[in-house]
MDAnalysis code that builds the backbone (N, CA, C; Angstrom):
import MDAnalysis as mda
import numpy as np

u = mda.Universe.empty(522, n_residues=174, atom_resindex=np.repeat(np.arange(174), 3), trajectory=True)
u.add_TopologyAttr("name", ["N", "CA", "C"] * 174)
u.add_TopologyAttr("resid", np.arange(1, 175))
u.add_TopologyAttr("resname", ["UNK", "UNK", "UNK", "UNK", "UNK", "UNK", "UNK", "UNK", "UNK", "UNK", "UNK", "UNK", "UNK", "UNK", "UNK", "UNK", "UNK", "UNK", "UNK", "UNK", "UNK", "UNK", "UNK", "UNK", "UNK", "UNK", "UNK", "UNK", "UNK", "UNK", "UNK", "UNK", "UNK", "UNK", "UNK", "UNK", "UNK", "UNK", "UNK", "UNK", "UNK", "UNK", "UNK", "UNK", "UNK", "UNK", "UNK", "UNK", "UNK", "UNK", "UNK", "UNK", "UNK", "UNK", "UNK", "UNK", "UNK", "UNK", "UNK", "UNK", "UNK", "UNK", "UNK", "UNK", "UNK", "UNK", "UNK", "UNK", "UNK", "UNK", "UNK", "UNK", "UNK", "UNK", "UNK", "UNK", "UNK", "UNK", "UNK", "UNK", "UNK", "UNK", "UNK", "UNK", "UNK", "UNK", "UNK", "UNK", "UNK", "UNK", "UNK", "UNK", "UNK", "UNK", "UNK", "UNK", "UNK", "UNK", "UNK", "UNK", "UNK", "UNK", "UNK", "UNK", "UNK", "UNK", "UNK", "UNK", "UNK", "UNK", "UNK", "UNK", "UNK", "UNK", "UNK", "UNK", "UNK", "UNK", "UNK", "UNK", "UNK", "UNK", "UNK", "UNK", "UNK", "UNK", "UNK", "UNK", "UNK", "UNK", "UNK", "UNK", "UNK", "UNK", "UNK", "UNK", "UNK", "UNK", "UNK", "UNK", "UNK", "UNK", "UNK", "UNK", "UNK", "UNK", "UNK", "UNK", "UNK", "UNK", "UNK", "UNK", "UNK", "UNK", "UNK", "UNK", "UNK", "UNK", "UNK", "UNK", "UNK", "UNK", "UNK", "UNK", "UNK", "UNK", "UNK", "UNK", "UNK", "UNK", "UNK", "UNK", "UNK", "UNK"])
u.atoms.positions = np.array([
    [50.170, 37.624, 77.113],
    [50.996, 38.042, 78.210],
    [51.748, 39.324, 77.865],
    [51.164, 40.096, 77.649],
    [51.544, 41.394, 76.926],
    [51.291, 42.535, 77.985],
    [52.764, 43.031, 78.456],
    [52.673, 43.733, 79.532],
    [53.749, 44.971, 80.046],
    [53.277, 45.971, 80.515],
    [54.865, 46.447, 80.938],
    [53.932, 46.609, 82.509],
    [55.020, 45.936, 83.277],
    [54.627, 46.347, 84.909],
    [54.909, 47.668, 85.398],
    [53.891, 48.086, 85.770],
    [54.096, 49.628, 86.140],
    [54.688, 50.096, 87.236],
    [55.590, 48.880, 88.206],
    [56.467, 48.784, 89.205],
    [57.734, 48.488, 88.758],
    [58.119, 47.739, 87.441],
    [59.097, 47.693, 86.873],
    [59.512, 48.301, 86.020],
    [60.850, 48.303, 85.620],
    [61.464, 48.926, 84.337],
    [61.761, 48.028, 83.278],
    [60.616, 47.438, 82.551],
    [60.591, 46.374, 81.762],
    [59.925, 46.247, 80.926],
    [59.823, 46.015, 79.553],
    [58.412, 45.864, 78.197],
    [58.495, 44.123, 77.809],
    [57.492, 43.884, 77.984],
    [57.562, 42.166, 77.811],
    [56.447, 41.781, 76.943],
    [56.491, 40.686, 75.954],
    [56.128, 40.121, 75.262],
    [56.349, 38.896, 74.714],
    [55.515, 38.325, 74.261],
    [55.892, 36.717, 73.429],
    [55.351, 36.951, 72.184],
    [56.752, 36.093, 71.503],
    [56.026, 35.679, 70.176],
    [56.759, 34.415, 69.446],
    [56.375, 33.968, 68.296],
    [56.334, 32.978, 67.693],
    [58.231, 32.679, 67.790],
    [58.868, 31.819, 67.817],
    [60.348, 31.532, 67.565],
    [60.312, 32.145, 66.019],
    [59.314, 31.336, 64.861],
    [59.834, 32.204, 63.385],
    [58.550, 31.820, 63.447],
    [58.184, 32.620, 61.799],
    [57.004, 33.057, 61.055],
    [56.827, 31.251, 60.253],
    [55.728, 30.575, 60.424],
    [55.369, 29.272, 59.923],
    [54.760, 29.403, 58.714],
    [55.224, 29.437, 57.471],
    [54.796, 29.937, 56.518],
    [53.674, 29.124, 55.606],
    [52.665, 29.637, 55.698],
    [51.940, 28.711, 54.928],
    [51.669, 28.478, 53.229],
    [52.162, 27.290, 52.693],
    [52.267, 26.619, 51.364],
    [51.612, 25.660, 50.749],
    [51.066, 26.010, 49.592],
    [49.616, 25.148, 48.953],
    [51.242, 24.483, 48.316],
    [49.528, 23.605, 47.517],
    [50.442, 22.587, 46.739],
    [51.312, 22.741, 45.504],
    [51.036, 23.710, 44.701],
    [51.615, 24.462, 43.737],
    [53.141, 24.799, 44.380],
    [53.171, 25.741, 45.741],
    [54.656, 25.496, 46.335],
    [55.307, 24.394, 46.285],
    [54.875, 23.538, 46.728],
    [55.768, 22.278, 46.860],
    [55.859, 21.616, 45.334],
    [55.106, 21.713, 44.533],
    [55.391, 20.915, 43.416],
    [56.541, 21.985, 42.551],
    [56.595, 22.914, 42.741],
    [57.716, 23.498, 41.806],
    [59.001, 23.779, 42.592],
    [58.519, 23.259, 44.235],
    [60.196, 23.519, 44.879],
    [60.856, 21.848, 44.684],
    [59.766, 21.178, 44.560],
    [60.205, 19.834, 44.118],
    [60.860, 19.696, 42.668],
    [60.222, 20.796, 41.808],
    [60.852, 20.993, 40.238],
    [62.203, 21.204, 40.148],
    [61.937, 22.434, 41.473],
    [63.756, 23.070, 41.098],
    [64.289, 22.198, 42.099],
    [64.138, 21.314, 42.825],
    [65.101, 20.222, 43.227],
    [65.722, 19.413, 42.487],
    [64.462, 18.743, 41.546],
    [65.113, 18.077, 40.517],
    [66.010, 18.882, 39.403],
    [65.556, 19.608, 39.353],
    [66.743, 20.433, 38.097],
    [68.272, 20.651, 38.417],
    [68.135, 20.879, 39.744],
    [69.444, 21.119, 40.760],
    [69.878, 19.883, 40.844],
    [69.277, 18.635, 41.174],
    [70.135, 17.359, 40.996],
    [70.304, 16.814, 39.873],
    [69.678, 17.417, 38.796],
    [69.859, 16.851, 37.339],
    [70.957, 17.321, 36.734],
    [70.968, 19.017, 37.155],
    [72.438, 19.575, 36.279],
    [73.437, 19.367, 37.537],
    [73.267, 18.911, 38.517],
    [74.552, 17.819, 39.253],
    [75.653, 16.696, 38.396],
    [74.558, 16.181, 37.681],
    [75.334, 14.987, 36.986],
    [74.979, 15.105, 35.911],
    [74.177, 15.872, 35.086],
    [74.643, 15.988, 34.110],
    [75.028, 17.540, 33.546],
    [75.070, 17.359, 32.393],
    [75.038, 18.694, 31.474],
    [74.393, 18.155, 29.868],
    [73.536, 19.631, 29.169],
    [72.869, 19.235, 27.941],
    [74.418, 20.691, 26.856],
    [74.300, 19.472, 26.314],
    [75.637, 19.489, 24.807],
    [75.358, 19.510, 23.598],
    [74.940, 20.079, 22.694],
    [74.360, 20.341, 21.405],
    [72.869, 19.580, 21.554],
    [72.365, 19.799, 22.408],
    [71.143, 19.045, 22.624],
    [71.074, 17.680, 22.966],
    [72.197, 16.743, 23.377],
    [72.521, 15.927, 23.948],
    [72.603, 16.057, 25.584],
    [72.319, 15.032, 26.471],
    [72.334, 14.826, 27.601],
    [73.575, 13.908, 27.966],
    [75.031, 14.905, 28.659],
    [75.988, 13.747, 29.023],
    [75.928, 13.743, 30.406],
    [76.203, 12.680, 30.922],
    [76.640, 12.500, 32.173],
    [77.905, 12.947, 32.252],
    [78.106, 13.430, 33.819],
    [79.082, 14.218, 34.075],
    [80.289, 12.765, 34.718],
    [80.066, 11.963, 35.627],
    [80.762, 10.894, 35.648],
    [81.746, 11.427, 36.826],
    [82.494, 11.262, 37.003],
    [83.544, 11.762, 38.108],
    [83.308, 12.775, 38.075],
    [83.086, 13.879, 37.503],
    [83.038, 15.514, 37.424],
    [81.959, 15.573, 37.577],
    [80.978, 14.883, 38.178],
    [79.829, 15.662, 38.846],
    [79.684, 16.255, 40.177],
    [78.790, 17.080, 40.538],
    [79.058, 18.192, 41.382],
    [78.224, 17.209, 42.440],
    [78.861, 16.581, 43.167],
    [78.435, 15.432, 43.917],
    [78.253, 16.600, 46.142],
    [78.955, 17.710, 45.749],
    [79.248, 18.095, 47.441],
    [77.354, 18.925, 46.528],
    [77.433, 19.328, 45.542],
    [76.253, 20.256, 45.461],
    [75.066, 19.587, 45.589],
    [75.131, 18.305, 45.278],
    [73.744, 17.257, 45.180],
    [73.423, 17.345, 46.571],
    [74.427, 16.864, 47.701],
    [74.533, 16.818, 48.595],
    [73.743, 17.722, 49.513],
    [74.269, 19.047, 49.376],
    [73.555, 20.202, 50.050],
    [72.270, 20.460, 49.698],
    [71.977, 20.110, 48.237],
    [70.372, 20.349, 48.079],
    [69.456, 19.018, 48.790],
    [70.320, 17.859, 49.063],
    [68.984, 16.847, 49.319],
    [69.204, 17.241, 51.079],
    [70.604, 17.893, 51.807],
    [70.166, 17.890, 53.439],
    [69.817, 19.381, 53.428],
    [69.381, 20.201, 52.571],
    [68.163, 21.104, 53.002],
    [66.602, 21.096, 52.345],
    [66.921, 20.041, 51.679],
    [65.591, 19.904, 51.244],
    [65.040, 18.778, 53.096],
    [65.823, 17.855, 53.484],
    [65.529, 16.950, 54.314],
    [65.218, 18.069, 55.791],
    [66.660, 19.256, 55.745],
    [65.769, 20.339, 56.850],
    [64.552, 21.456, 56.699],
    [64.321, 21.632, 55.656],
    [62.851, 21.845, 55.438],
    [61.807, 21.393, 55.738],
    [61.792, 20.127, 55.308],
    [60.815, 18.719, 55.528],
    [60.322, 18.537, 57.205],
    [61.665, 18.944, 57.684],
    [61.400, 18.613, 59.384],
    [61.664, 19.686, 59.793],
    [61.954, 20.862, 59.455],
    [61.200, 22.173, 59.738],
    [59.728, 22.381, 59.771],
    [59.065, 22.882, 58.525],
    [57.557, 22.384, 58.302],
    [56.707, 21.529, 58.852],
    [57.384, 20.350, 59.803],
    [56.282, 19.469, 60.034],
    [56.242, 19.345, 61.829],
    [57.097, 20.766, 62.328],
    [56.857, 21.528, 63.724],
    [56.451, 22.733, 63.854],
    [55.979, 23.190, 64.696],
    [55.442, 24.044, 65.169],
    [56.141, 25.006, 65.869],
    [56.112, 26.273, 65.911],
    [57.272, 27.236, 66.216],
    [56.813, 27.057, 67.830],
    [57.856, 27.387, 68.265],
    [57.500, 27.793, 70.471],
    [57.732, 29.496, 70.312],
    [56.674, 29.316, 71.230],
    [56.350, 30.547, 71.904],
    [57.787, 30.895, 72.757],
    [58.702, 32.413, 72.538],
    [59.460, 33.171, 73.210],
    [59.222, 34.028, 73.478],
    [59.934, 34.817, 74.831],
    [59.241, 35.816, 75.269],
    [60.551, 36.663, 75.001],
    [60.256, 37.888, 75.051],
    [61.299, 39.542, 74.379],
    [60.743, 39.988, 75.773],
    [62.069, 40.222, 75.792],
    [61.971, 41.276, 77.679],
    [62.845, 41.863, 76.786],
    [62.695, 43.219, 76.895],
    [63.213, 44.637, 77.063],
    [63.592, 45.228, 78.293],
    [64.766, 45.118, 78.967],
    [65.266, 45.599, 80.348],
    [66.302, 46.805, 80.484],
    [66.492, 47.460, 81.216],
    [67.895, 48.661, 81.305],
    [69.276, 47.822, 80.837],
    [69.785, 46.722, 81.261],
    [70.687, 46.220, 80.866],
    [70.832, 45.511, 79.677],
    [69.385, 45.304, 78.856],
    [69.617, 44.767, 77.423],
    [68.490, 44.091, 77.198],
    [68.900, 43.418, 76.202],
    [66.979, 42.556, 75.535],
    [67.709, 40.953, 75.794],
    [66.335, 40.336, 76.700],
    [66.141, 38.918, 76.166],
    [65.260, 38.156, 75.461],
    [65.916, 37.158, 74.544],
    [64.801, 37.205, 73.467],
    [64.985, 35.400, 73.629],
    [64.245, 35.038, 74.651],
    [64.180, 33.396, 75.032],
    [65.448, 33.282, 75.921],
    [66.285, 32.479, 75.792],
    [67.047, 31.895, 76.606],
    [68.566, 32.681, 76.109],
    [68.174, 33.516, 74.750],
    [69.506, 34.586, 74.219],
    [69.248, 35.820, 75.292],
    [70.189, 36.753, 76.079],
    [70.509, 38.019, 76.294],
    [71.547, 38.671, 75.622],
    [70.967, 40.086, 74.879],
    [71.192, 41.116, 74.017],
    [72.100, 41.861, 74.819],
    [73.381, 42.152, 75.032],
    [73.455, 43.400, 75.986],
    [73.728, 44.628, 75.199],
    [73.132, 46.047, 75.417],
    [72.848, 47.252, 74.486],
    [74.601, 46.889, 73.867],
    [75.252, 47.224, 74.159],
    [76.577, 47.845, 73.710],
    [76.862, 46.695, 72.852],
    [76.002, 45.211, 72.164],
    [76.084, 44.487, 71.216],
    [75.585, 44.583, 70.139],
    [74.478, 45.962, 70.219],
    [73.837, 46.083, 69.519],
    [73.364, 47.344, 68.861],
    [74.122, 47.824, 67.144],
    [74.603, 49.130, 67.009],
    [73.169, 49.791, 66.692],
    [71.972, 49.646, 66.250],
    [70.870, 50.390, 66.117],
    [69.711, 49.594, 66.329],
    [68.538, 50.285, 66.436],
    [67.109, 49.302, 66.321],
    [65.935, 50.163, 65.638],
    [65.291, 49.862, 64.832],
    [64.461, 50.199, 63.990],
    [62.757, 49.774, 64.516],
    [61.717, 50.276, 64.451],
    [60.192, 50.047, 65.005],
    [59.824, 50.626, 63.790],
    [59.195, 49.736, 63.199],
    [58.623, 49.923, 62.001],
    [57.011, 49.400, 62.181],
    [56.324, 50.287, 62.018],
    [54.699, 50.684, 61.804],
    [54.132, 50.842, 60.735],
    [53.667, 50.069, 60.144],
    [52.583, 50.451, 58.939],
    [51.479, 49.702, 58.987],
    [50.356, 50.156, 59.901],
    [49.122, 49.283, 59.608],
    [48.905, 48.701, 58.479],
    [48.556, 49.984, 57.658],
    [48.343, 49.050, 55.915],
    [48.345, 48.036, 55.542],
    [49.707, 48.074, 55.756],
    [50.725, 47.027, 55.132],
    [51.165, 45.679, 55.855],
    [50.110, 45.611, 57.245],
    [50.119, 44.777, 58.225],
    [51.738, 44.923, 58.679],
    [52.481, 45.558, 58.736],
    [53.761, 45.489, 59.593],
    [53.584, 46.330, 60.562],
    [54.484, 45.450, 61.466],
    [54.186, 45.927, 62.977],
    [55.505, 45.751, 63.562],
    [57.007, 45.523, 63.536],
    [57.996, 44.884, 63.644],
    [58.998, 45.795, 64.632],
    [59.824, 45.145, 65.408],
    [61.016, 45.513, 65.831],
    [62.294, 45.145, 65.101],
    [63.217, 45.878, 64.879],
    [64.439, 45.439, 63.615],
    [65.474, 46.042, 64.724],
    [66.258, 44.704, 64.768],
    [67.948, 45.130, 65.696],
    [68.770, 44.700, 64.704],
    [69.632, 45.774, 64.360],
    [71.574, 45.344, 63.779],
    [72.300, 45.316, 65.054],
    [73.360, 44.600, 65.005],
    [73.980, 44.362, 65.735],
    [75.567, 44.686, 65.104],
    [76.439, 45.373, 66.323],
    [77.317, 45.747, 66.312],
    [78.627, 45.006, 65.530],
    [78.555, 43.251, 65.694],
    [79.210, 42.506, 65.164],
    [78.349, 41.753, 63.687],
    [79.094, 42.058, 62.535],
    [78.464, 42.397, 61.243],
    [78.341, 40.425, 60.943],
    [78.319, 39.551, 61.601],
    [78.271, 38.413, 61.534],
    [77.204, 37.954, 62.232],
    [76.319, 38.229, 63.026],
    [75.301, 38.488, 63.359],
    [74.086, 38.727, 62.598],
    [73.277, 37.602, 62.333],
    [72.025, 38.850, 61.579],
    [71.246, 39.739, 62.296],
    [70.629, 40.120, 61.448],
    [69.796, 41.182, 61.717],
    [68.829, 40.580, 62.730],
    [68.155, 41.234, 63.138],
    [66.542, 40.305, 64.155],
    [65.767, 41.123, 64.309],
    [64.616, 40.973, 63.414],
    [62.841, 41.136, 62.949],
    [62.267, 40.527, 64.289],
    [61.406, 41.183, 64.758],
    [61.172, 40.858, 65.912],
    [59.449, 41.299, 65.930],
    [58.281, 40.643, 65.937],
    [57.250, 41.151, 65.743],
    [56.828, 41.569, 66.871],
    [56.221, 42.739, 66.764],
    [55.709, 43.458, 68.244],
    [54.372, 43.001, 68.595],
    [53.674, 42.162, 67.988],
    [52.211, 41.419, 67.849],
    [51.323, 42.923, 68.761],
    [50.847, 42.886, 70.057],
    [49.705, 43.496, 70.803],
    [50.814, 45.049, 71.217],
    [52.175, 44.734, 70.948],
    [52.583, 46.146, 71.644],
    [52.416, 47.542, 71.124],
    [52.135, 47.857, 72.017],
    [52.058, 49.477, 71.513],
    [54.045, 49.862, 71.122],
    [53.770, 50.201, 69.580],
    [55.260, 50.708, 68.663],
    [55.830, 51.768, 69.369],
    [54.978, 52.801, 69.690],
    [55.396, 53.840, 70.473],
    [56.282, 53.884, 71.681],
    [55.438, 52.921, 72.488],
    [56.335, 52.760, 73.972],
    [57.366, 51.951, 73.870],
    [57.725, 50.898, 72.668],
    [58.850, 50.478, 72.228],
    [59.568, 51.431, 71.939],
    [59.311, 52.264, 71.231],
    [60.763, 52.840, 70.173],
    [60.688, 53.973, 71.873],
    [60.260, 54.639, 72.358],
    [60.371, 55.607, 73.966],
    [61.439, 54.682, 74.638],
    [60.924, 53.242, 74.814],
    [61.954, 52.943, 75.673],
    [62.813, 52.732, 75.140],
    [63.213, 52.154, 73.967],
    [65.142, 51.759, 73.344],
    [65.669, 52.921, 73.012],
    [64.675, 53.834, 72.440],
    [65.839, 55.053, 72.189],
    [66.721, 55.652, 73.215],
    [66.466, 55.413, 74.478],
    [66.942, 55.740, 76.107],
    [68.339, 55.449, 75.962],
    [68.459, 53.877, 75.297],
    [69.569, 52.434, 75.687],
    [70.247, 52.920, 74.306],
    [69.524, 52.933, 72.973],
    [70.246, 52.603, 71.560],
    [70.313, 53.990, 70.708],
    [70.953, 53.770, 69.785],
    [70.628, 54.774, 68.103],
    [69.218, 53.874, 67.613],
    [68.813, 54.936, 67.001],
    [67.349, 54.128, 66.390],
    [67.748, 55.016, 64.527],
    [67.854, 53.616, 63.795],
    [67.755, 53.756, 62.376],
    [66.612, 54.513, 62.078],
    [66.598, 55.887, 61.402],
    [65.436, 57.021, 61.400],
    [65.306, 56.723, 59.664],
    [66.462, 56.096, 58.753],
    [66.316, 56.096, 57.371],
    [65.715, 54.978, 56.985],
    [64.867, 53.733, 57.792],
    [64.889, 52.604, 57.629],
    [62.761, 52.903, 57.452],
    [62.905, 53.216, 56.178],
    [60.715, 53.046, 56.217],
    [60.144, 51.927, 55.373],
    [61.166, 50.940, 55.281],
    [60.313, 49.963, 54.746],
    [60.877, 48.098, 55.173],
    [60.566, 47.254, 55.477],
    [61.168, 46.044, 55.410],
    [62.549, 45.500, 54.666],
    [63.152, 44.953, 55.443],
    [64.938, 45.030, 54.695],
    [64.240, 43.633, 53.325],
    [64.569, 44.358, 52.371],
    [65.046, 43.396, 50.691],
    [64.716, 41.721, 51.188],
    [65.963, 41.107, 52.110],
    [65.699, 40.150, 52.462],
    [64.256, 39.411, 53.148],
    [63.773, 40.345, 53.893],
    [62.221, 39.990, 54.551],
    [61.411, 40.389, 53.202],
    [61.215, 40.822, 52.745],
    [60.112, 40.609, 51.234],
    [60.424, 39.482, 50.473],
    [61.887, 39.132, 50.126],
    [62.178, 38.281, 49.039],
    [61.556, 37.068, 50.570],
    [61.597, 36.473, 51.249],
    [61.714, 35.278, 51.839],
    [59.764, 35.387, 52.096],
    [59.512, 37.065, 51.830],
    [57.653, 36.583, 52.329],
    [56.995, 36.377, 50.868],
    [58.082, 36.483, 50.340],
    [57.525, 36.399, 48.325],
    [57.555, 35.047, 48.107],
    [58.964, 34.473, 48.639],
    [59.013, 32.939, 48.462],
    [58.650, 31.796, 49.265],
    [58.087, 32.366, 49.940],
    [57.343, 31.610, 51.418],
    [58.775, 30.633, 51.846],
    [59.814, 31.421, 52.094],
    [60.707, 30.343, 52.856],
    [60.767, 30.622, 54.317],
])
């Protein structure tokens, strides 16, 4: 459904809610490793080569947080992302059931590199509590993206490669 109506003032597209990352078994057996290591130095600690239990002083809120994101992982992974659609309009971007309005949003970046299979839309947003939003352009032509936002936005001109964070998370398949 990849379209701009040539009666409207609009660029529309769908794509995935997030990227479904796919993980052999080697992933899971060493994210299962460093689970256990994370609940092991919970309660305990190693002491001249001794193993003590930590006993009241164990880090019981940290155990905690690793077993309810290990449990939202689990039931992350075992759904399927929904299809959203990115309208690009004069008054702002909707991206599913969220509307963007421009003046929320301080630059946007269209990043192209066949090569390298990237194809992406990148918005910062004005309020620094906000993340960022990678936005894949799947069938769109990059061009008539970055024509139409530059109209509405600033477009980041220093930005030629994927932000730190999107490599480290496609390195670690999270």
């Amino acid at each position: 459904m990849d379209s701009q109506d040539k009666g409207k003032n609009f660029i529309q597209w769908q794509v995935p809610e997030y990227k479904k990352q796919k993980r052999s078994k080697r992933w899971y057996i060493l994210a299962a490793l460093f689970i256990f290591i994370c609940l092991f130095f919970s309660f305990f600690t190693i002491s001249s080569w001794n193993i003590i239990f930590l006993g009241a002083k164990s880090n019981f809120l940290f155990a905690l947080i690793i077993l309810i994101s290990m449990a939202i992982m689990t039931i992350h992974d075992s759904q399927e992302p929904r299809m959203v659609t990115v309208k690009l309009e004069p008054e702002g971007i909707q991206i599913g059931r969220r509307f963007y309005d421009y003046d929320e949003i301080k630059q946007f970046c269209v990043l192209y590199k066949p090569k390298q299979s990237i194809k992406n839309l990148y918005l910062e947003f004005s309020n620094k509590m906000l993340p960022r939003l990678a936005i894949p352009l799947r069938r769109q032509d990059p061009l008539k993206v970055r024509n139409y936002l530059v109209r509405y936005l600033n477009e980041d001109l220093e930005r030629i490669a994927p932000p730190l964070s999107e490599e480290l998370t496609k390195l670690f398949k999270l």
